[in-house]
C-alpha positions as CSV (number, residue, x, y, z in Angstrom):
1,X,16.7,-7.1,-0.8
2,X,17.4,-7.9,2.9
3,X,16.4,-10.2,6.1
4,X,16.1,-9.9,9.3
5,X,15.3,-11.9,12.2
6,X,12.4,-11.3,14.1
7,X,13.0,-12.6,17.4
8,X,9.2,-13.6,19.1
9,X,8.8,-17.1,19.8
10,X,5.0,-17.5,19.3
11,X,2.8,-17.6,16.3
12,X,2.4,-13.7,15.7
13,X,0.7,-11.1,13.3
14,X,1.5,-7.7,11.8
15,X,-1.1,-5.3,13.0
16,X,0.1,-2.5,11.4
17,X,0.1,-2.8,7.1
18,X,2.9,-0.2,6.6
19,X,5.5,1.8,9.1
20,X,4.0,4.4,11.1
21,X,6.7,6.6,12.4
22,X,9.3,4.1,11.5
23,X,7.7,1.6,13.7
24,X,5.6,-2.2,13.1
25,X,3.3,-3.7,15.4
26,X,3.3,-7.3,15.8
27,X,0.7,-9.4,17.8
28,X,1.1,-12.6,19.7
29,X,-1.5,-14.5,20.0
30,X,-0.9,-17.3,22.5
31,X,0.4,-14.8,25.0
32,X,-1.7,-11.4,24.0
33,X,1.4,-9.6,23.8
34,X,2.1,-6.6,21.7
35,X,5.5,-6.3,20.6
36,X,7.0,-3.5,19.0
37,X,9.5,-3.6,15.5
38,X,11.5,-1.0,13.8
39,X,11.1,-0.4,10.2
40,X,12.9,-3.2,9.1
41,X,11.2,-6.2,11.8
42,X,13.9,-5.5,14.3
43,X,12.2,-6.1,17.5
44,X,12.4,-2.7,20.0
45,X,9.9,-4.1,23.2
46,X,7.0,-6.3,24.4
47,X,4.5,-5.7,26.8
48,X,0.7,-7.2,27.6
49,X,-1.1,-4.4,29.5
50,X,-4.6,-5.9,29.6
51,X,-6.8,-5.4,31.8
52,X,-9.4,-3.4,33.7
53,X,-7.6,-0.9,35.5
54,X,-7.6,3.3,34.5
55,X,-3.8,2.3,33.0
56,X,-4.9,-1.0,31.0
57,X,-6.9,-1.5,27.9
58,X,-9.8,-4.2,28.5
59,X,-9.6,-7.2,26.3
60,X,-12.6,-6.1,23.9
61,X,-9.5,-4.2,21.8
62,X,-10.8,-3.3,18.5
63,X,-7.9,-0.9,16.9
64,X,-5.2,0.4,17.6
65,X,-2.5,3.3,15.4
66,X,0.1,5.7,16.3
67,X,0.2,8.9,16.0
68,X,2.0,11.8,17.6
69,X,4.7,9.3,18.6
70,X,2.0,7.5,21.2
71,X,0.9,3.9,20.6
72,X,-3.1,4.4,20.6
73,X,-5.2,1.3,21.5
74,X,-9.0,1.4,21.5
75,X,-11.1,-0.5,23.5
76,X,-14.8,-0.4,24.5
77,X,-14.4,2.4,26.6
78,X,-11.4,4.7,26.0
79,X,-8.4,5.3,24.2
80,X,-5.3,4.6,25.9
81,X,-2.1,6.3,25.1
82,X,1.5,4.3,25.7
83,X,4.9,5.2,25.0
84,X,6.8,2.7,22.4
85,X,8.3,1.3,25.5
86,X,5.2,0.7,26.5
87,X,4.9,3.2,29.6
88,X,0.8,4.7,30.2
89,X,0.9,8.2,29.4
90,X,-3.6,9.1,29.3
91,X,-6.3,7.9,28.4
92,X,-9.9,9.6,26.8
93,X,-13.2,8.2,26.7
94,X,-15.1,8.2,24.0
95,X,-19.1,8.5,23.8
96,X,-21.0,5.7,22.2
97,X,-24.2,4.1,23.4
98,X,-23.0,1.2,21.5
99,X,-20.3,-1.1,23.1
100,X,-17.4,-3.4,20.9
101,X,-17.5,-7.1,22.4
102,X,-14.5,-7.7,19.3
103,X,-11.5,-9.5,21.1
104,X,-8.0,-10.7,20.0
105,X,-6.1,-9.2,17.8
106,X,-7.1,-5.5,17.1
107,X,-7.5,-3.7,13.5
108,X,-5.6,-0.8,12.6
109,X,-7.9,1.0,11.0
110,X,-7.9,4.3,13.9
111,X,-6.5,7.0,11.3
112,X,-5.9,10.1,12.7
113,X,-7.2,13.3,11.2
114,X,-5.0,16.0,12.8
115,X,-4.5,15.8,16.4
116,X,-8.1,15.4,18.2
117,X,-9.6,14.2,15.5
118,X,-9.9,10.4,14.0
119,X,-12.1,7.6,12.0
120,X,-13.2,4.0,12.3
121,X,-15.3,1.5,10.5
122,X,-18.5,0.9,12.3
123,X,-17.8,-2.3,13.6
124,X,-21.2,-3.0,15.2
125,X,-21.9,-4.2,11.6
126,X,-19.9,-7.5,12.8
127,X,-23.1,-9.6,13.5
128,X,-25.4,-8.2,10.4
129,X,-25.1,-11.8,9.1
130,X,-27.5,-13.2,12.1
131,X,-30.4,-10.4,11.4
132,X,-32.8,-10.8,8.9
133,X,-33.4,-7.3,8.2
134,X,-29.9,-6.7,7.2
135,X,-30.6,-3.8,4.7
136,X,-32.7,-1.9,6.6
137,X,-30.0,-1.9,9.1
138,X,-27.4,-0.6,6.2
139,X,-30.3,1.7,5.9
140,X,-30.1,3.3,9.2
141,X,-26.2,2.6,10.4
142,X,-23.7,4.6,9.9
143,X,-20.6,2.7,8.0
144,X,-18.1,4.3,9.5
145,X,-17.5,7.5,12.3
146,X,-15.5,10.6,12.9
147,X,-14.8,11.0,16.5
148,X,-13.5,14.4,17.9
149,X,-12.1,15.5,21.2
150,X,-14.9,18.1,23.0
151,X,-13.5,20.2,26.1
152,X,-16.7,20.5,27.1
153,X,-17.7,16.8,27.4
154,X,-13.6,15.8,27.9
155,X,-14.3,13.3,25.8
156,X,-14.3,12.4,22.3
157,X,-17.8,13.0,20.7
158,X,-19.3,11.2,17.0
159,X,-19.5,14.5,14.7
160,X,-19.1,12.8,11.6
161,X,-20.2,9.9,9.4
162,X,-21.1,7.8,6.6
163,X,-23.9,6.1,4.9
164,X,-23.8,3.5,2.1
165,X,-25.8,4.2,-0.8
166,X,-28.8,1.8,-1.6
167,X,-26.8,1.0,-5.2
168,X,-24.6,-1.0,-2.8
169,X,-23.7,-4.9,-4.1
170,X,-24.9,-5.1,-0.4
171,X,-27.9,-4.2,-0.6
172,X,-29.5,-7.4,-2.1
173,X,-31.6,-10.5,-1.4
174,X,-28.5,-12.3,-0.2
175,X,-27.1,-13.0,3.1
176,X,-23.7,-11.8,2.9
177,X,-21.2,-13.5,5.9
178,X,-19.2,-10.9,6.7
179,X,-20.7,-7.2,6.4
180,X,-17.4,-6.0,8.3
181,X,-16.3,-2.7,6.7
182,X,-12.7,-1.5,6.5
183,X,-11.1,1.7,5.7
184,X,-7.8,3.7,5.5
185,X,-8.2,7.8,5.1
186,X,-6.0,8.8,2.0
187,X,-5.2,12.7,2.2
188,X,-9.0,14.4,2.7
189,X,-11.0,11.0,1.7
190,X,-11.8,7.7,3.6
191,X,-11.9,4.6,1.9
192,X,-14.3,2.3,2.5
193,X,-13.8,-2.0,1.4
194,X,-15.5,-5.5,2.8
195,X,-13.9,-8.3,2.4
196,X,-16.1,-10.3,-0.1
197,X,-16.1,-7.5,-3.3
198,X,-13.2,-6.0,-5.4
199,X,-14.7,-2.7,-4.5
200,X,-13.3,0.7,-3.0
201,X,-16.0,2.9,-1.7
202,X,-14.7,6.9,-1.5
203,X,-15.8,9.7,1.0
204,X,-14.8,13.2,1.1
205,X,-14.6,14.1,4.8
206,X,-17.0,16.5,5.8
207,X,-18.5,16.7,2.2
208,X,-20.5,13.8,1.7
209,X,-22.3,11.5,4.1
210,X,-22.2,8.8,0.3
211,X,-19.7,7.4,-1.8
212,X,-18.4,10.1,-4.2
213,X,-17.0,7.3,-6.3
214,X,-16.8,3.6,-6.5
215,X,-14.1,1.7,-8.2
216,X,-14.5,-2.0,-8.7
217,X,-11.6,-3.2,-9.3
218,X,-10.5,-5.8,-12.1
219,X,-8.6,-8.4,-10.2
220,X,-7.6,-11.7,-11.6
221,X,-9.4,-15.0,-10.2
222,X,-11.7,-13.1,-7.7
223,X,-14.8,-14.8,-7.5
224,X,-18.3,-13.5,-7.4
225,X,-20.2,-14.1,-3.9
226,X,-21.8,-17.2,-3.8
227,X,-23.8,-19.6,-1.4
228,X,-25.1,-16.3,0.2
229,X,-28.8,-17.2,0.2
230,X,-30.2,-17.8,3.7
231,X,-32.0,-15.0,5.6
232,X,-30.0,-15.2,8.4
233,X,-27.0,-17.3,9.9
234,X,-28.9,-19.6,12.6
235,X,-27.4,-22.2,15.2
236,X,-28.5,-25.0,12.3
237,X,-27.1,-23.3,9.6
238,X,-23.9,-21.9,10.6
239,X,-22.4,-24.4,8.8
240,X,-23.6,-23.2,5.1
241,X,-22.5,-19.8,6.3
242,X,-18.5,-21.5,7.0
243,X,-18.4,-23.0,4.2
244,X,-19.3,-19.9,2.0
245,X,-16.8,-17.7,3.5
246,X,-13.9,-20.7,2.5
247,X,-14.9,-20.8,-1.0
248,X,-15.3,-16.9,-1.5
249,X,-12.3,-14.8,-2.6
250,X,-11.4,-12.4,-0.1
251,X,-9.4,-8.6,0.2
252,X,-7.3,-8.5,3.0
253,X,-5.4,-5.9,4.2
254,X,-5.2,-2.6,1.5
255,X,-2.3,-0.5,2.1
256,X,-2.2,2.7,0.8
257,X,1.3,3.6,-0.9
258,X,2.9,7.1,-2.1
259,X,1.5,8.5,-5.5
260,X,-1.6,7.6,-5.4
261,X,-1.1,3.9,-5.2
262,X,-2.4,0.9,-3.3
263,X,-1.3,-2.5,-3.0
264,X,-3.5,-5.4,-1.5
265,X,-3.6,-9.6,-0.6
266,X,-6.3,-11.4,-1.7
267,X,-7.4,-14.8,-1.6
268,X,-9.3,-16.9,-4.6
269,X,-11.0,-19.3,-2.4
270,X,-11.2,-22.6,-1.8
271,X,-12.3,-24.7,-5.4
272,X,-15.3,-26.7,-4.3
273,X,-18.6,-26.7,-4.3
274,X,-21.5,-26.0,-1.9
275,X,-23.1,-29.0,-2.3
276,X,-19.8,-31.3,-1.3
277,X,-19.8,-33.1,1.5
278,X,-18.3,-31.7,4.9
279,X,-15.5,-33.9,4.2
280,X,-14.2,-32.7,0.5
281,X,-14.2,-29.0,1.5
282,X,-12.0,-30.2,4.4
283,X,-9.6,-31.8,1.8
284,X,-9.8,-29.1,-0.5
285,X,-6.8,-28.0,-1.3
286,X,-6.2,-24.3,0.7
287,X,-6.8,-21.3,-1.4
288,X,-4.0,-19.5,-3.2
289,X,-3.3,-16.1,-2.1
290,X,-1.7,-12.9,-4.4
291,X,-1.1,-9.5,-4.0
292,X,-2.7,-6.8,-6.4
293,X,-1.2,-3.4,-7.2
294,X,-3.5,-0.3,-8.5
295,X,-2.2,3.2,-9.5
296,X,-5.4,5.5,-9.7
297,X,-3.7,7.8,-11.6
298,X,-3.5,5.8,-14.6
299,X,-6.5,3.8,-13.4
300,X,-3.9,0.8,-14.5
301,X,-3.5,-2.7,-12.1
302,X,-2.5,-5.8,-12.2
303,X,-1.9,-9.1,-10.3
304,X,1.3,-9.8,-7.9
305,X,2.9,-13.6,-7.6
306,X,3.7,-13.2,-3.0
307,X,7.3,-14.7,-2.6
308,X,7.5,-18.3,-1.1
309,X,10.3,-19.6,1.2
310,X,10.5,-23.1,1.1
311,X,7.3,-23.7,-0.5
312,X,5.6,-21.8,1.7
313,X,3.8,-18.8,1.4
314,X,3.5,-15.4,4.0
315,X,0.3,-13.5,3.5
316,X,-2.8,-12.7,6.0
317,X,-1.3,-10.3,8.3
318,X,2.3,-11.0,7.7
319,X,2.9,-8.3,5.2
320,X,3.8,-5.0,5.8
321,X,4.4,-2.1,3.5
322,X,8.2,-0.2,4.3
323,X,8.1,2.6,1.7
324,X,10.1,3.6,-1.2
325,X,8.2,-0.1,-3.1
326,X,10.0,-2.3,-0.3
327,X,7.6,-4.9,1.4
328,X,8.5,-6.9,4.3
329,X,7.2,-10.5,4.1
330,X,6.9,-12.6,7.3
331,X,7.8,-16.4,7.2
332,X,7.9,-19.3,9.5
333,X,11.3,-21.0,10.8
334,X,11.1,-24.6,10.4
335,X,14.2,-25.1,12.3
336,X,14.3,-23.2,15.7
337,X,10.5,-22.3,16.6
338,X,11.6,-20.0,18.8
339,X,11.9,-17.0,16.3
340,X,10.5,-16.0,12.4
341,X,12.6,-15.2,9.3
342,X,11.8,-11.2,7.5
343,X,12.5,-10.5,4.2
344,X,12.5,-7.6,2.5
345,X,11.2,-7.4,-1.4
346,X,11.4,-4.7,-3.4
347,X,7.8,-4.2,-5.8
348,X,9.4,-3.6,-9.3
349,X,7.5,-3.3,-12.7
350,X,7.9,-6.0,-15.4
351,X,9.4,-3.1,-17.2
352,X,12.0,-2.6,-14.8
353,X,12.7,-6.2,-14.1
């Protein structure tokens, strides 16, 4: 439909899956810099405001959103609000005994539930992998938290939150390697996925503390879990544990569209086989990646082909949605290195086409 040129000269990600207020994010990681797009990957402004001082986030980021026309970043410790030029306007603790040591680039998944209200994953699930008693863990931890603003305590306060149930594909005798949850909140419901299963887990906020529904999704060349059956990822086996998270499928990023939609990447895996040598899962050929579109309504989905340019494709955190079915796809310049090509696609049906 369109491109645009997306002028930041280092390797770069899209933090933000669809426009929030008409605005993208877009990461940097060599320099840590944050750079902010308009809705069609036009950049507005840069800035880097790490650190540890009242007006700086620290570098353990975990998420960051906008809402109410403030950039929101979350750290360990508070939640600092910017201006989109990138000016400190406050920032609110909030109160967990439990501390993020998650660096580089943040999540988005901070969704705002009216103004002093919002929910996250729980990502203190990061490390399950290295503890043995993994499902008594799931047991006990909450998956994800509502956090809301208290006068009392001026600062924001865990009042809500939610459990998996014990039907979970996670709760088994294998060692999953990645027990990271991920959510986006849809209307009065979060949504609950990890990266390893085809499966949406659904909550209805301040209703149910368990999945109301689960919807395992049909998707085309998504492998079953494999190689997942050590008790615990150890210094000697860390190995086993890389090796099963290159030959997994994986869901990336789901963005929720309009109309009860949703629209996700995902990869098949690398073809090869746990018991190859180090040096044939290095030469396996990389995994493919496609994009997947389900309308609950009809309870209909099917698998997307991701454009290429010049033989190459854009996927993991270079996708974005736009709205109104227009995507914008981030690809590499092999010329000048010094800035990225955008391309806007428009999402049509086969009927339409």
């Amino acid at each position: 439909m369109d491109s645009v040129k997306i002028e930041i000269p280092y390797e770069f990600g899209l933090v933000f899956p669809k426009v929030i207020d008409g605005k993208l994010l877009a990461y940097s990681y060599l320099d840590q810099t944050f750079h902010v797009l308009d809705s069609k990957g036009r950049l507005q402004n840069s800035f880097n405001h790490q650190g540890e001082g009242p007006k700086e986030y620290t570098r353990n980021l975990s998420f960051v959103t906008i809402n109410n026309r403030h950039l929101i970043f979350m750290d360990n410790k508070k939640l600092s609000y910017f201006s989109y030029q990138g000016e400190w306007v406050k920032s609110i603790p909030f109160n967990d005994p439990n501390k993020s040591l998650r660096g580089g680039m943040p999540s988005n998944e901070l969704d705002f539930v009216g103004e002093n209200k919002f929910i996250v994953p729980n990502i203190y699930l990061d490390g399950l992998s290295r503890r043995p008693d993994h499902r008594a863990v799931l047991d006990s931890v909450p998956i994800w938290l509502q956090y809301e603003y208290s006068q009392i305590t001026n600062q924001f306060e865990i009042t809500e939150f939610g459990h998996l149930d014990t039907m979970s594909v996670f709760f088994s005798d294998f060692k999953y390697n990645s027990y990271s949850p991920r959510t986006f909140v849809d209307g009065g419901n979060v949504n609950l996925f990890f990266n390893l299963t085809p499966i949406i887990y659904t909550y209805s906020i301040g209703e149910s503390k368990y999945p109301i529904e689960k919807i395992k999704f049909d998707v085309p060349g998504f492998k079953e879990p494999i190689g997942l059956d050590y008790k615990s990822m150890t210094i000697d086996n860390y190995r086993h544990f890389n090796k099963a998270s290159d030959i997994n499928s994986h869901m990336n990023d789901v963005i929720s569209l309009d109309n009860e939609r949703i629209f996700f990447v995902y990869s098949q895996g690398k073809n090869i086989r746990m018991n190859d040598s180090e040096a044939d899962a290095i030469e396996a050929p990389d995994p493919l990646f496609y994009g997947y579109f389900y309308d609950f309504s009809s309870r209909n989905g099917s698998q997307v082909v991701l454009p290429e340019h010049n033989g190459h494709p854009s996927f993991w955190k270079k996708v974005s949605y736009l709205g109104n079915n227009k995507f914008l796809f981030v690809f590499e310049n092999e010329i000048e290195r010094d800035f990225y090509w955008g391309k806007i696609f428009e999402l049509k049906s086969a009927k339409s086409r």
